[in-house]
C-alpha positions in Angstrom: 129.7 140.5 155.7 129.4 142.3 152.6 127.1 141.9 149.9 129.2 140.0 147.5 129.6 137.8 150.8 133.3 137.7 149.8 135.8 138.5 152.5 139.4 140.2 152.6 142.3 138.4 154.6 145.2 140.8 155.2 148.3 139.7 155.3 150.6 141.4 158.4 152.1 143.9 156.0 148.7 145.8 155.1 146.7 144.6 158.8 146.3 148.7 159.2 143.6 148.6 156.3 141.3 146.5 158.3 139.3 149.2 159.9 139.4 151.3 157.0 137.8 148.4 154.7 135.3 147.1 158.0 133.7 151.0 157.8 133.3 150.6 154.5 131.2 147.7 154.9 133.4 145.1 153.8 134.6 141.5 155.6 137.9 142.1 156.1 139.7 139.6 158.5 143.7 139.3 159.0 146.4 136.6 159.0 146.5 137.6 162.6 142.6 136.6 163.5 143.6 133.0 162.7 146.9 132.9 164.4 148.5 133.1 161.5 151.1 135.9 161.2 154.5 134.8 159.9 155.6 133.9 156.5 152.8 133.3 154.2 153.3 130.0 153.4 151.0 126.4 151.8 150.4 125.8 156.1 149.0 129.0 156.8 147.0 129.4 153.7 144.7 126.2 154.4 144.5 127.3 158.0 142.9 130.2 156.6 140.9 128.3 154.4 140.0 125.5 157.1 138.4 128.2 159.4 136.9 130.6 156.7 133.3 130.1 156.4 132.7 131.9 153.1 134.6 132.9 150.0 137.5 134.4 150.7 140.8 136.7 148.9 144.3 136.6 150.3 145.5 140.3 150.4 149.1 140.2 150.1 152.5 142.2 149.2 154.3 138.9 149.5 155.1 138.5 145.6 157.2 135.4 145.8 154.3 133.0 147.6 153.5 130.8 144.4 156.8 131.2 143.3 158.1 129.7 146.2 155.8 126.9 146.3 154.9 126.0 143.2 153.9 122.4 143.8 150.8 123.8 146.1 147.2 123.8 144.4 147.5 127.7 143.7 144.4 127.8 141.8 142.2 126.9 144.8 142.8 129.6 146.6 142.1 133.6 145.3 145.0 136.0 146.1 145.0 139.8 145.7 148.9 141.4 145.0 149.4 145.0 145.8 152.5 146.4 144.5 153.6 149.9 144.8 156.6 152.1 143.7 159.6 151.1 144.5 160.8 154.8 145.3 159.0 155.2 147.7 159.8 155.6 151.6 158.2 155.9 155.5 154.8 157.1 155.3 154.4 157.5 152.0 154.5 153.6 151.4 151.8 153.2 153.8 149.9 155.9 152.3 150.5 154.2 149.2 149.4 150.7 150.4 146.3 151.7 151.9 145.0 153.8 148.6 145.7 151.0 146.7 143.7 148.6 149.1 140.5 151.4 148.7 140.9 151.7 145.0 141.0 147.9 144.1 139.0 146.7 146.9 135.8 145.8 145.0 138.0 144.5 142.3 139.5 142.4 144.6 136.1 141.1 146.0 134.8 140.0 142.9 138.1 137.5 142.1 137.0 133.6 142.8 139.4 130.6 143.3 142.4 130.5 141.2 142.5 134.2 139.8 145.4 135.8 140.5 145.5 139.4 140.5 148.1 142.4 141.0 147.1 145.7 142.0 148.4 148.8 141.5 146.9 152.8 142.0 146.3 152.7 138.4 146.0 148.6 137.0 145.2 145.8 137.4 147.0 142.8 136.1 145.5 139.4 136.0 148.4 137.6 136.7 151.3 137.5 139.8 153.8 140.1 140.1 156.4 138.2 139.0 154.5 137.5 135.6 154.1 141.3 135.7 157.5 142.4 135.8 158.4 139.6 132.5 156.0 141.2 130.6 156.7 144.4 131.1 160.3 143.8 130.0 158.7 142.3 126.6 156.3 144.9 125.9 153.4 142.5 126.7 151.1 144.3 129.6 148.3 145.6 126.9 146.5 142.0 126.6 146.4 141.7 130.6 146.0 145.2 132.3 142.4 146.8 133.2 142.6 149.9 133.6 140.2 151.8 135.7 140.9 155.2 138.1 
């Protein structure tokens, strides 16, 4: 466990990070260890939560999760977005995925229940992608983006 006692759940699409993350030192579990791989969904979220044993931050790329449930009790749960270019292809997406993951990953560990985060290389928003993407077609990212390298 790490010392934040905070653990990573990886969704399927980022699962190759987990090594990476357990050298580093950090909890990091996947969708997978609870029998959970398929669409991220309210049923598979408190599985997760019913067999976690400490704090814990959904690691996902799935954007559209709230979005698609929004009568669920988001703000229980703590959920990590990574986002990357959309231009990129084949390896270079995994490449991007996985240096995301490293950047942000104490960011990531410090969120709590209910704070909903989006991750790119270079930001981080405090809000879900698709809240992203509306303020960055009104100009609005400045009061919500931490910057840090």
């Amino acid at each position: 466990m790490t010392q934040t006692g905070v653990a990573l759940v990886l969704d399927e699409h980022i699962m190759a990070g987990r090594a990476a993350m357990r050298q580093r030192g950090i909890d990091t579990r996947t969708v997978e260890d609870f029998n959970a791989t398929s669409t991220l969904d309210p049923d598979v979220i408190r599985l997760i939560a019913a067999a976690m044993d400490c704090p814990w931050v959904l690691v996902t790329m799935d954007g559209s999760i709230v979005d698609d449930h929004p009568a669920f009790e988001w703000e229980r749960y703590a959920i990590a977005w990574l986002t990357i270019d959309r231009y990129l292809k084949g390896a270079a997406v995994e490449f991007a995925k996985m240096d995301t993951l490293h950047r942000r990953a104490h960011q990531m560990l410090e969120q709590r229940p209910g704070d909903h985060h989006t991750y790119t290389r270079r930001s981080r928003y405090r809000c879900p992608p698709s809240l992203v993407s509306r303020q960055r077609a009104f100009g609005r990212t400045r009061a919500t983006v931490s910057r840090s390298a």
